[in-house]
NUFI-403093 format. One record per atom (N, C-alpha, C): x, y, z. Coordinates in steps of 0.05 Angstrom, whole numbers, padded with zeros to 5 digits, always signed. Example, Ala and Ser with C-alpha at 12.3 -4.5 7.8 and 13.67 -1.06 7.14 Angstrom:
+00264-00114+00156;+00246-00090+00156;+00264-00066+00156;+00257-00045+00142;+00273-00021+00143;+00258+00001+00157;
//
This chain:
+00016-00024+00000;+00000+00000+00000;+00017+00025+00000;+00040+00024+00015;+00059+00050+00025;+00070+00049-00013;+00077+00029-00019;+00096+00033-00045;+00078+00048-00064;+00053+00038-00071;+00030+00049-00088;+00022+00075-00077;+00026+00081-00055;+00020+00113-00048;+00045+00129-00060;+00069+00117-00063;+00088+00127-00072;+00087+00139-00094;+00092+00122-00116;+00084+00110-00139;+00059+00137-00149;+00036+00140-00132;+00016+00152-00150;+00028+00193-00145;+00037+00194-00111;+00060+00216-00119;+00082+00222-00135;+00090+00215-00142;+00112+00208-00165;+00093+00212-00190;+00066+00203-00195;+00061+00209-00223;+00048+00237-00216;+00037+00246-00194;+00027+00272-00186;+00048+00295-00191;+00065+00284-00179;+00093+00299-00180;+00102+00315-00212;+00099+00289-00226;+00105+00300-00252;+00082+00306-00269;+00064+00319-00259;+00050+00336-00273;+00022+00323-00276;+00021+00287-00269;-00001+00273-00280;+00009+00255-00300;+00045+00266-00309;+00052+00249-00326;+00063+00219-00320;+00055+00196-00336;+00070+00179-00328;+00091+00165-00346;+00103+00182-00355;+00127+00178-00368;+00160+00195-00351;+00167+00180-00349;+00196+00177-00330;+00207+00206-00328;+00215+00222-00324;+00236+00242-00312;+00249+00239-00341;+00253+00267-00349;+00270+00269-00364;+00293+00285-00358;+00300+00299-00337;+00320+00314-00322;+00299+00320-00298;+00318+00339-00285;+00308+00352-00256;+00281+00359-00266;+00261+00364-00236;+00243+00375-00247;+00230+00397-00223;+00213+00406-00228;+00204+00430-00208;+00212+00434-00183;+00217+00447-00181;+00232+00451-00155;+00252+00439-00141;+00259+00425-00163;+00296+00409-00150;+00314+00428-00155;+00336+00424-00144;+00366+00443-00141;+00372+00426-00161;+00396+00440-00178;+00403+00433-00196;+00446+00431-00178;+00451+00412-00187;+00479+00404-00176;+00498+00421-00180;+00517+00416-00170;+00544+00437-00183;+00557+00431-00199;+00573+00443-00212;+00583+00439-00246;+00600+00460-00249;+00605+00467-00264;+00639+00476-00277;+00646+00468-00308;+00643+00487-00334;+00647+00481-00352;+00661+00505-00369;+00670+00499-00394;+00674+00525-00419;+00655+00516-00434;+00643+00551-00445;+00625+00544-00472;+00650+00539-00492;+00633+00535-00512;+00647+00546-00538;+00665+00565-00549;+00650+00586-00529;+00670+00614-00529;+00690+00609-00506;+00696+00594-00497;+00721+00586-00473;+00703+00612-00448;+00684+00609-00457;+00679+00630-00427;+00681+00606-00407;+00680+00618-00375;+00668+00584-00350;+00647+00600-00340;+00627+00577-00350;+00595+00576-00334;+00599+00551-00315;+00589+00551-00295;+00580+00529-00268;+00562+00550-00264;+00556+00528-00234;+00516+00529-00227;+00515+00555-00205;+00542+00571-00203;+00539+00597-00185;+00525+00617-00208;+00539+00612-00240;+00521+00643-00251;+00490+00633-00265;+00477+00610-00242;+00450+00615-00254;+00438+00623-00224;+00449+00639-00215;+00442+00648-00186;+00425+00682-00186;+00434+00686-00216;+00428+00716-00220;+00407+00714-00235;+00379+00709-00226;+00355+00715-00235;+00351+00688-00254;+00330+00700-00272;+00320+00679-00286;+00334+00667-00310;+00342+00633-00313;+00358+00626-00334;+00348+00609-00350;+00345+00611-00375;+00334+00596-00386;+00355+00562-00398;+00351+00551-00384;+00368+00518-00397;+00358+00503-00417;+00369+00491-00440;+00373+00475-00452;+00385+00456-00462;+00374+00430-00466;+00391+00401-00483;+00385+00394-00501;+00404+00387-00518;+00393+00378-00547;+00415+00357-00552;+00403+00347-00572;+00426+00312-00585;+00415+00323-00611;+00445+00325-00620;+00449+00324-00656;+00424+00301-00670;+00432+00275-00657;+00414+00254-00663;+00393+00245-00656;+00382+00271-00648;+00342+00277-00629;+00328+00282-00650;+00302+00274-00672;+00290+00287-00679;+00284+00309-00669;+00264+00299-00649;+00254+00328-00632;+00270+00346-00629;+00296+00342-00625;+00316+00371-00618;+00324+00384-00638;+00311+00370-00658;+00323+00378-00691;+00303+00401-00702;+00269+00390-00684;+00244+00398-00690;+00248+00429-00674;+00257+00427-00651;+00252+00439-00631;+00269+00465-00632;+00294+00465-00651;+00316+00471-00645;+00309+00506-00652;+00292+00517-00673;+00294+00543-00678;+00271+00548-00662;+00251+00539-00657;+00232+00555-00637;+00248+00563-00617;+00275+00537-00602;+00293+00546-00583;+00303+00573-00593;+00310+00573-00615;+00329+00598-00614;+00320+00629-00618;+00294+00628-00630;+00279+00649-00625;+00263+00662-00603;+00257+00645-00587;+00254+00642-00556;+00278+00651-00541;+00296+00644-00543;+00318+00649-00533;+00329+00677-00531;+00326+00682-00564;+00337+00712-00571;+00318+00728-00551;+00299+00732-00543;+00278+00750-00540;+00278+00750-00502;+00289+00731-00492;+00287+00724-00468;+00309+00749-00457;+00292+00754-00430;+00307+00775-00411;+00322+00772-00398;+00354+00786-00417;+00375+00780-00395;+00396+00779-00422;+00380+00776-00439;+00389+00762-00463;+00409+00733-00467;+00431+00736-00491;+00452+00714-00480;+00466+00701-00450;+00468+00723-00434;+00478+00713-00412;+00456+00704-00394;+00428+00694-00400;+00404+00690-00385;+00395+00658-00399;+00422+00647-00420;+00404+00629-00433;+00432+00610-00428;+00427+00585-00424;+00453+00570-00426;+00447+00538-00438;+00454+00531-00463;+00446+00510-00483;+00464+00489-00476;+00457+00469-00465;+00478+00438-00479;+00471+00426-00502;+00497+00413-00516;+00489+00398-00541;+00512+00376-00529;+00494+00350-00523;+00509+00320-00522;+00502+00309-00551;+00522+00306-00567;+00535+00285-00576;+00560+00290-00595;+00571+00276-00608;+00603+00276-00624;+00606+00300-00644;+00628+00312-00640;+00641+00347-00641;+00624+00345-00676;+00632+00321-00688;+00627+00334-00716;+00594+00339-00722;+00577+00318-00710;+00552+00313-00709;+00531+00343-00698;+00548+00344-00675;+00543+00366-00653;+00546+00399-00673;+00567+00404-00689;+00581+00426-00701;+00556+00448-00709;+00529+00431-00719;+00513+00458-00734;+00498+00470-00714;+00486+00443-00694;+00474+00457-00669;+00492+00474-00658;+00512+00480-00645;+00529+00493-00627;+00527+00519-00646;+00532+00521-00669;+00536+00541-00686;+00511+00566-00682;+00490+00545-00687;+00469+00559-00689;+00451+00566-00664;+00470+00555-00643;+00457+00574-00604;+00475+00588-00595;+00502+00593-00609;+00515+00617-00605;+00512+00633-00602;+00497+00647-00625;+00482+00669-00626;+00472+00686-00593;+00459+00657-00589;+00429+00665-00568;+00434+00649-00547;+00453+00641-00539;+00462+00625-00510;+00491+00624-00503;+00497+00619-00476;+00525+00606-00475;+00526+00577-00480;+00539+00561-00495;+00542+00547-00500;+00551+00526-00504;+00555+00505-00489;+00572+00476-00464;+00560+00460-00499;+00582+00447-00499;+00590+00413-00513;+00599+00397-00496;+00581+00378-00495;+00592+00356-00486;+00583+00327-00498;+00600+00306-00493;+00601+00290-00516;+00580+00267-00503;+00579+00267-00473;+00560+00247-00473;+00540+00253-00442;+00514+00246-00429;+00508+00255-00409;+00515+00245-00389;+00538+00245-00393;+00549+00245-00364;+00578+00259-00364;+00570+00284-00371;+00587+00307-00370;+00577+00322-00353;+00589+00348-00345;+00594+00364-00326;+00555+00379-00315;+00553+00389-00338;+00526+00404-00340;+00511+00382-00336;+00505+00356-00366;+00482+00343-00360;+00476+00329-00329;+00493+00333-00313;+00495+00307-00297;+00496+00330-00273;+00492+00352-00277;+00487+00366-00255;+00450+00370-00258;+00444+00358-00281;+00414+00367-00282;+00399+00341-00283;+00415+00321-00283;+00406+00290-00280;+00394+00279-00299;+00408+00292-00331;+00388+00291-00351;+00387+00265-00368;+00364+00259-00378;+00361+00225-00379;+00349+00227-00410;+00337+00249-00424;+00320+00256-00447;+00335+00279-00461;+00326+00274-00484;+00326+00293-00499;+00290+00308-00519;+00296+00327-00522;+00301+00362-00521;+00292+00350-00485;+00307+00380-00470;+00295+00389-00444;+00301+00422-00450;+00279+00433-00439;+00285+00462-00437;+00266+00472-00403;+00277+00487-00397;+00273+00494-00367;+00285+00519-00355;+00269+00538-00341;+00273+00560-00331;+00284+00551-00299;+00311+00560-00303;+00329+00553-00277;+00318+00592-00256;+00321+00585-00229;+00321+00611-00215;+00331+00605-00185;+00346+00625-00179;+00351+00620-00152;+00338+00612-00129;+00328+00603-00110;+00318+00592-00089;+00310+00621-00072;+00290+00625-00066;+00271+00649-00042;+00295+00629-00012;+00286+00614-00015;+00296+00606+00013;+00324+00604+00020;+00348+00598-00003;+00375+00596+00004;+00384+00601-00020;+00380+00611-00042;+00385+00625-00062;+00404+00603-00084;+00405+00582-00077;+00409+00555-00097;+00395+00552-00126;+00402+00554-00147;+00391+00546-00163;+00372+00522-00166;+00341+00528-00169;+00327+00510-00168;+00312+00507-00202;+00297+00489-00206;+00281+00492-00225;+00255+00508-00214;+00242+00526-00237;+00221+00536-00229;+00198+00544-00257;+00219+00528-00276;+00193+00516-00294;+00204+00492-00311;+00183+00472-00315;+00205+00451-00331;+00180+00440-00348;+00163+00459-00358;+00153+00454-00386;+00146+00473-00401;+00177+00484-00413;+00169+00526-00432;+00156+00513-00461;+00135+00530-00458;+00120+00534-00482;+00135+00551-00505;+00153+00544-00522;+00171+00562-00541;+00153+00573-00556;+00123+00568-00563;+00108+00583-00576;+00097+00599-00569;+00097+00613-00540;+00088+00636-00520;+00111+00656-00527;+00107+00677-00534;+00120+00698-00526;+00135+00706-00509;+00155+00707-00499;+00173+00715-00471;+00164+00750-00463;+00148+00751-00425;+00145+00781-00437;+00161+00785-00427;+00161+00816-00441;+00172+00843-00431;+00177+00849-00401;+00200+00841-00387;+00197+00857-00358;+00215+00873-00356;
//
C-alpha cells in the first residue's frame, strides 16, 4: 500500500505524467558543475544564481531537438537578460554536434559535451532529450532550483 502511495505521488509529482523524468524537475536544485562554452567563457551552477535562466539540451541525433531547435532559438533571442540568461547543452560527437552549437551561439552560452554524463548534464540529472527549463535562484537559500520545466517556445517571452 505505502509503495503504491508512492508510486501515485511520483506520477502527481510529474504533472499527471507517467512517463519517467526526463532531467530535474520543479523545484529540484540543480547540482554543481563547472564548464567552458564554446566561447572558452566558465559557466558552473553559481552564474545561474542571477535571476531567471533559461536551460537547454539537445542531441544532434534527437528528432525532436532537430524539431525543436529554432523555436529554441527564437525564444531564446527575445528572453530577458538576453545571451547571458540562456545556457544551451548539445550532447553528442564534435562533428555531429558542429551545426547545433553554431546555431545557439548566437542566443546562448554554450557547453559541448560529448556524452550525459558530463559536467552540466549530470548536474541536471538529464536522462531525455530536447529538455528546456527555466532555472532561478531559491527564495529560501538562493540555490539554483528549477522553477519551470515545461516552456512553451510558442508563447511569447514578456517584456519585464
Amino acid at each position: 500500500m505505502i509503495k503504491r502511495l508512492r508510486e501515485q505521488a511520483e506520477i502527481l509529482n510529474r504533472n499527471g505524467s507517467t512517463n519517467p523524468p526526463v532531467a530535474v524537475g520543479m523545484g529540484d536544485e540543480i547540482g554543481e558543475f563547472t564548464a567552458l562554452t564554446q566561447d572558452a567563457e566558465p559557466v558552473d551552477s553559481e552564474s545561474l544564481r542571477h535571476g531567471d535562466t533559461l536551460v537547454a539540451f539537445f542531441s544532434p541525433t534527437c528528432r525532436p531537438c532537430q524539431e525543436k531547435l529554432p523555436k529554441f532559438v527564437d525564444f531564446a533571442a527575445s528572453f530577458p537578460g538576453g545571451r547571458e540568461q540562456v545556457l544551451a547543452t548539445v550532447v553528442g560527437e564534435p562533428e555531429a554536434a558542429a551545426d547545433m552549437l553554431e546555431r545557439l551561439r548566437p542566443v546562448a552560452r554554450v557547453v559541448h559535451e560529448s556524452s550525459n554524463e558530463g559536467a552540466v548534464s549530470s548536474a541536471f540529472d538529464l536522462k531525455a532529450f530536447p529538455v528546456v527549463l527555466v532555472v532561478s535562484p531559491s527564495i529560501e537559500h538562493g540555490r539554483p532550483i528549477v522553477t519551470a520545466e515545461q516552456v512553451d517556445l510558442d508563447v511569447p517571452v514578456s517584456a519585464r
